[in-house]
N, C-alpha and C positions, 0 to 999 in steps of 0.2 A: 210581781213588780209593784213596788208605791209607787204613790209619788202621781199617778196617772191623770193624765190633760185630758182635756177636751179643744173639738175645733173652737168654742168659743171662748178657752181661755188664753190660747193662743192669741186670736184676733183681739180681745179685749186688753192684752198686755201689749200693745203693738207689734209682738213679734210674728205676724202672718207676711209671709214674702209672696203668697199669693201663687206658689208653686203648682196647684190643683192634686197635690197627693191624695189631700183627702177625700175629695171629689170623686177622683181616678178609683178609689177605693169603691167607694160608696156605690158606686154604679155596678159594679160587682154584685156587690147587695141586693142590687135594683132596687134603690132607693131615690126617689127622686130630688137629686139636688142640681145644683148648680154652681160656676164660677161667674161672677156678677162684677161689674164694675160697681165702688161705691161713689158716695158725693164729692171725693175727691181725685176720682179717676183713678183708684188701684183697686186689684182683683181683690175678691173674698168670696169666701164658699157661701153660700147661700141653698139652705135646706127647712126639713121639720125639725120644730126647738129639738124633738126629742133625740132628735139625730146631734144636733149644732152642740146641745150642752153632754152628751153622754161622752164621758172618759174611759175609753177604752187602752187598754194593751197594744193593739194593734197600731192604733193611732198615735199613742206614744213613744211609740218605737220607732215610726216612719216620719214624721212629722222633722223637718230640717229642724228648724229650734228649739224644737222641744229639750228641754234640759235632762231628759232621762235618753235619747235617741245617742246611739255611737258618733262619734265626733271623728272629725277627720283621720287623725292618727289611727284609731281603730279602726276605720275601713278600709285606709291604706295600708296597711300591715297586713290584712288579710286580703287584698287586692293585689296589692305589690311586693309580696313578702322578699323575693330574688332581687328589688331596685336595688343596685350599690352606694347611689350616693342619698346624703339625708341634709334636709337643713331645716330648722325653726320656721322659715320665713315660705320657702315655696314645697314642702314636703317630702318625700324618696319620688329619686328621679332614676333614669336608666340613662339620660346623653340630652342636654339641654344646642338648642342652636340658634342662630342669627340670619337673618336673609331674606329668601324670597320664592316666589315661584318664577324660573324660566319658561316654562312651555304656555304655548299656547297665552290667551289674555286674562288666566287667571289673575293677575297679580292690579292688571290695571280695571280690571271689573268688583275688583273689592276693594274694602275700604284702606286696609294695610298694604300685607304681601302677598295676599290670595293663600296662605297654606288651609285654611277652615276648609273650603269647599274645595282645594286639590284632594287632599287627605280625604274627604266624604267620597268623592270623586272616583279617586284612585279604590277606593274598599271596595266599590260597585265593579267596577273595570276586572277587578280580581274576584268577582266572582263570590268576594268575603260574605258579602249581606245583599239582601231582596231591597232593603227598604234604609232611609234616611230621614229620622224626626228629626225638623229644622224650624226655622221662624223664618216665615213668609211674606209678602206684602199683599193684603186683602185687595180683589179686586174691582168690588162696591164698597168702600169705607163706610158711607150713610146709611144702606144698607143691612150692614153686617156688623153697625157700632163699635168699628174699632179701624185701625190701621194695620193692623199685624196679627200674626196668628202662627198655631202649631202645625202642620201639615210632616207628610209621610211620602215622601219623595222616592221615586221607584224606576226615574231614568237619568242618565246625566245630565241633561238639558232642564228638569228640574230641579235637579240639586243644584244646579246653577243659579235658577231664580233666586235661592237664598242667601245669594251672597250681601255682604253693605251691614255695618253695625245697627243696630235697632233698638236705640232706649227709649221702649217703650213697655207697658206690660203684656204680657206673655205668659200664658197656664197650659201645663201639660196633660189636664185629663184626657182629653179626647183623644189623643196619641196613644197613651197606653194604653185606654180602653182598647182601641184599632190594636195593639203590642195583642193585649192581652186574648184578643178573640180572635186575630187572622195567626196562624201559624207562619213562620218565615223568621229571617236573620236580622236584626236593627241594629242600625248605629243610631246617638241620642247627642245630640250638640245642644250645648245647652249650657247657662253661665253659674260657679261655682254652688249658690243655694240650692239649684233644678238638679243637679248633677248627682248633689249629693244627696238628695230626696229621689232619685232613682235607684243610685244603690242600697240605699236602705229599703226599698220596696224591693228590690230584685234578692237581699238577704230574707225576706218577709214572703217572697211568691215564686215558688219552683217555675212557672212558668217564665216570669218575666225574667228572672236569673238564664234563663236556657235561650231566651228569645232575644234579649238583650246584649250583642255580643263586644260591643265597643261604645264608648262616652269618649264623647270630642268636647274640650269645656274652653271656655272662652271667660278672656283674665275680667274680672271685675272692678271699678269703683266704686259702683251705686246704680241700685233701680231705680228709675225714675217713673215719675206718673205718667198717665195719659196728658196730664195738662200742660204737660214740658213741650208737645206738636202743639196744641191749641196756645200755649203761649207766642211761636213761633208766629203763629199766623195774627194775632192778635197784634203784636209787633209789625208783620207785613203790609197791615191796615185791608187784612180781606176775611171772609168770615170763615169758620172752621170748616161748615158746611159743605162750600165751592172748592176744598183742598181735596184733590185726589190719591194723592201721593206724598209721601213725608221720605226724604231722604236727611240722614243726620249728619253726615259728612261726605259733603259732593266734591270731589275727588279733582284736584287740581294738579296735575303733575309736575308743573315748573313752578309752584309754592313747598315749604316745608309742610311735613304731615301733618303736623300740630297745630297749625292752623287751621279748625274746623270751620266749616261752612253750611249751612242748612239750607235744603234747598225744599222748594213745597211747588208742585204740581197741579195746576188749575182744573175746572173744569175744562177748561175752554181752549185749553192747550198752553194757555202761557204756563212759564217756569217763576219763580221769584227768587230769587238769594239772598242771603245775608251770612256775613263772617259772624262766628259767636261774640268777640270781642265789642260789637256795635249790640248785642241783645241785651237788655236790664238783666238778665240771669242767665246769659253766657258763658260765669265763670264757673265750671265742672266744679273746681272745689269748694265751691260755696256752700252746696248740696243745695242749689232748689228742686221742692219735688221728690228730693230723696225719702225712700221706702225705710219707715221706721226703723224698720227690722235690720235694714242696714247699717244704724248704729252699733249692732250687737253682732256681726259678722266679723269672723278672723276668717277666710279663705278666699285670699285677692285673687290665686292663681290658679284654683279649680284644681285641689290638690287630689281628689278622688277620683280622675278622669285618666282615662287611658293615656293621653296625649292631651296638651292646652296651648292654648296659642293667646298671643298680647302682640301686643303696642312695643316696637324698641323707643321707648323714650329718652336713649340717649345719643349723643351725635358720635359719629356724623350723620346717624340713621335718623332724629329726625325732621332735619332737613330735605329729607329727599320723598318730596312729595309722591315719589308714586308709590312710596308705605314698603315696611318694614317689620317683620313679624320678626318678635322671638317664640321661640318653640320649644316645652321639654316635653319630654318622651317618657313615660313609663314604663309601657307595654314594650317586651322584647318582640312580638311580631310587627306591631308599628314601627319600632325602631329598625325593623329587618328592611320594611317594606322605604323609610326614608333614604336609609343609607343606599339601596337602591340607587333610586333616584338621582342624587347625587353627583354617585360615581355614574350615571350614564346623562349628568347634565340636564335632568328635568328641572333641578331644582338646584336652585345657587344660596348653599346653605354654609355654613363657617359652624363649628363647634367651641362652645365656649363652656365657662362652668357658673356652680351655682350664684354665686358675687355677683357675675355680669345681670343674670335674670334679676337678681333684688335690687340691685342701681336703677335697674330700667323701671321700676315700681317703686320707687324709694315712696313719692309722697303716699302711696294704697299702700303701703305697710306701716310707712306709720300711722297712717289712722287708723287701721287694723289692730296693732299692735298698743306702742302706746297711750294714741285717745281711744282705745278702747278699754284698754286698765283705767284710766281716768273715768269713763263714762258708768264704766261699773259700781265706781263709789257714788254713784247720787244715788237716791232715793228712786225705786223703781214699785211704777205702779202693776199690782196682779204677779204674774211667772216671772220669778228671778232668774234671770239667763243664767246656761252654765257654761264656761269657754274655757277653752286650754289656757288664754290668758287672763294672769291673776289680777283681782284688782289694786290701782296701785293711784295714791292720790300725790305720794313723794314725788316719783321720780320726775314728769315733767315738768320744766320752766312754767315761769306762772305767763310769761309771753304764749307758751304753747296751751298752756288751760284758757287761755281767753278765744284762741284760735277754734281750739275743741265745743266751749260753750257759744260762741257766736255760729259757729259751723249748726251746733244741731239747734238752735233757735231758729235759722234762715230756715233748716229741711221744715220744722215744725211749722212756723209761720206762715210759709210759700203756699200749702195748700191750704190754709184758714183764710189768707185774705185774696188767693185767686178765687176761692169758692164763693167770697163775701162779691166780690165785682163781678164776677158772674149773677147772681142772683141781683144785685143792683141794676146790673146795665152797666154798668159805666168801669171801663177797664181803666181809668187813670186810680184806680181806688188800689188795684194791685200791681200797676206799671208805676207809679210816686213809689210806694213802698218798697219795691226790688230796687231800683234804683237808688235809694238813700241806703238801703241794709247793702248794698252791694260796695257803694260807697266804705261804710261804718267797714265791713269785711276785710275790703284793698287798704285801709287802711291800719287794721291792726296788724294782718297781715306784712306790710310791706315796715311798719315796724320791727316786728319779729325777726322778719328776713336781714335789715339793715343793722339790728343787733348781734345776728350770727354771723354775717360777713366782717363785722369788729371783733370779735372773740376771737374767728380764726387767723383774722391777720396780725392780736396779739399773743398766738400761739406758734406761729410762723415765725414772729422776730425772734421769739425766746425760746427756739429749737437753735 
């Protein structure tokens, strides 16, 4: 093979998503490394130089961004070679659906419909797998420097703990080390970059191919930092420290779903809330916080996973605050095991086809898609990504390239000037600045939007 990276050329081009593949590897080796938080609160491996800069085979093969690793299309081909249907935008499917969980309170203990943790759920119930890698809520945060983490859930009652969206960071070594050294069945949930740095370790290790028998992926926008909670609380006016608990969307039934809320858990037993719309960097698509690597991502809907599950982002679904999953299906045993369900009323599901799933993700595909042709054409420093989409500086409106270049100066900017008021003291340093750029953003944006809504209504009259 040419062409061969290393973990540090990865991280130096900004494309490390902080996955812990390498890691997971390395400890194999028995080498001593680690996943680290850096100064801007996302993961990075941290090891001996000799290990960080050495380019190997192995590493460039598994490595999610690595521009030599197989790319979506080729692991789902040989993943899902039998799926009937194909689209550009969400991959081969087996039966896509809309709806929810009836039984039981899954549906109102999660953040959407409950299907994530029914589906983990139900594999145990049947006996399918011993174990369930999930992201968890830590329960010393101060402690344990972080909020969240990977764990190997092994009853139904803890694969329940894992329910509730979590943007936050999240590294899978320690799971598959636990994959790699206990014997038993795993299912792997996990959001489209993890997902697919698992099947290329399971193409890469006879073991974890055999041990590994199901991926549950969960749709994507962007990883966010660590700094997206400490923002939260910064905002709240209480210190990170006293925060025991980070929920990202506290779950309001008689509100629409989209209306996010954040909620943070005291020491001391108080709750505090806030709707995102009131946060200086509230607005999802602004990307504050967002994981570089994210600019260089085409796989909104976790296209190399057995089964994935989203957000119905369109109505009437979502309005209806107690959340609304869409789900496609790959796998012909999962799709055995849903249709189940169904017809015996667990689950209140509608089938729809591939159209409906890309509407519900319209704005995650086009940043996907076309600002990511766009982002191709600038100048990139270190590993030139490789992506199924070509670069293209034509085809978007120049309203949408300013959209695309203010979007990734906020991600860029967000964690330079929270880290600068952080080391200051003084958080107006980074609370002035989001505020003005979020400003600068709503409004180019709602430009944009008040120009397309003219286009279409002079294409309307002269139909």
């Amino acid at each position: 093979m040419s062409g061969l990276v290393s973990p540090r050329d990865i991280v130096k081009s900004g494309l490390c998503i902080g996955c812990g593949s390498c890691v997971a590897q390395a400890l194999t080796e028995d080498i001593s490394v680690r996943m680290k938080f850096d100064a801007h609160g996302e993961l990075k491996p941290e090891g001996p130089q000799e290990w960080f800069e050495r380019a190997t085979e192995q590493f460039t093969a598994t490595c999610p961004f690595s521009p030599m690793a197989k790319n979506e299309d080729d692991l789902s081909s040989v993943l899902f070679p039998a799926a009937p249907k194909h689209s550009s935008a969400i991959g081969r499917t087996q039966s896509n659906f809309v709806g929810h969980v009836a039984e039981q309170d899954f549906r109102i203990n999660g953040s959407s419909g409950g299907m994530v943790t029914w589906v983990a759920t139900e594999l145990m119930r049947r006996g399918l797998i011993d174990g369930v890698a999930h992201v968890i809520a830590t329960e010393n945060p101060n402690e344990e420097g972080r909020f969240f983490k990977y764990r190997i859930s092994r009853t139904e009652e803890e694969i329940r703990q894992g329910a509730k969206s979590r943007y936050y960071p999240v590294e899978l070594s320690t799971v598959v080390d636990t994959i790699k050294n206990t014997p038993g069945r795993y299912a792997v949930v996990a959001v489209p970059c993890m997902i697919k740095a698992i099947q290329l370790l399971r193409q890469e290790d006879d073991i974890l191919h055999d041990r590994i028998r199901f991926t549950l992926g969960l749709f994507c926008g962007h990883m966010k930092s660590a700094r997206f909670a400490e923002s939260f609380a910064l905002q709240l006016n209480v210190p990170i420290e006293r925060v025991e608990q980070v929920e990202y969307r506290y779950k309001y039934p008689d509100r629409p779903a989209n209306w996010y809320n954040a909620m943070l858990k005291l020491d001391d037993g108080r709750m505090l809330n806030q709707d995102w719309w009131h946060l200086k960097d509230g607005d999802w698509g602004a990307g504050f916080f967002m994981n570089s690597a994210c600019n260089f991502c085409d796989d909104v809907v976790a296209e190399t996973a057995d089964i994935s599950f989203g957000d119905a982002w369109v109505e009437p679904y979502s309005s209806d605050g107690k959340g609304t999953n869409v789900v496609v299906v790959r796998s012909p045993l999962i799709e055995q095991i849903v249709s189940e369900a169904i017809q015996t009323q667990r689950l209140q599901l509608q089938e729809v086809d591939n159209e409906f799933i890309e509407n519900t993700q319209a704005a995650g595909l086009r940043q996907r898609r076309e600002g990511l042709a766009y982002r191709l054409t600038w100048a990139a420093k270190g590993i030139q990504p490789v992506k199924r989409v070509k670069a293209d500086a034509k085809r978007p409106a120049p309203d949408r390239k300013r959209i695309y270049r203010v979007r990734f100066n906020i991600s860029k900017w967000s964690h330079k000037f929270f880290w600068l008021s952080r080391k200051m003291g003084v958080p107006a340093i980074y609370l002035g600045w989001a505020r003005l750029v979020a400003a600068f953003y709503h409004g180019v944006a709602y430009h944009q939007g008040k120009k397309s809504e003219m286009m279409t209504r002079f294409k309307q009259l002269g139909e």
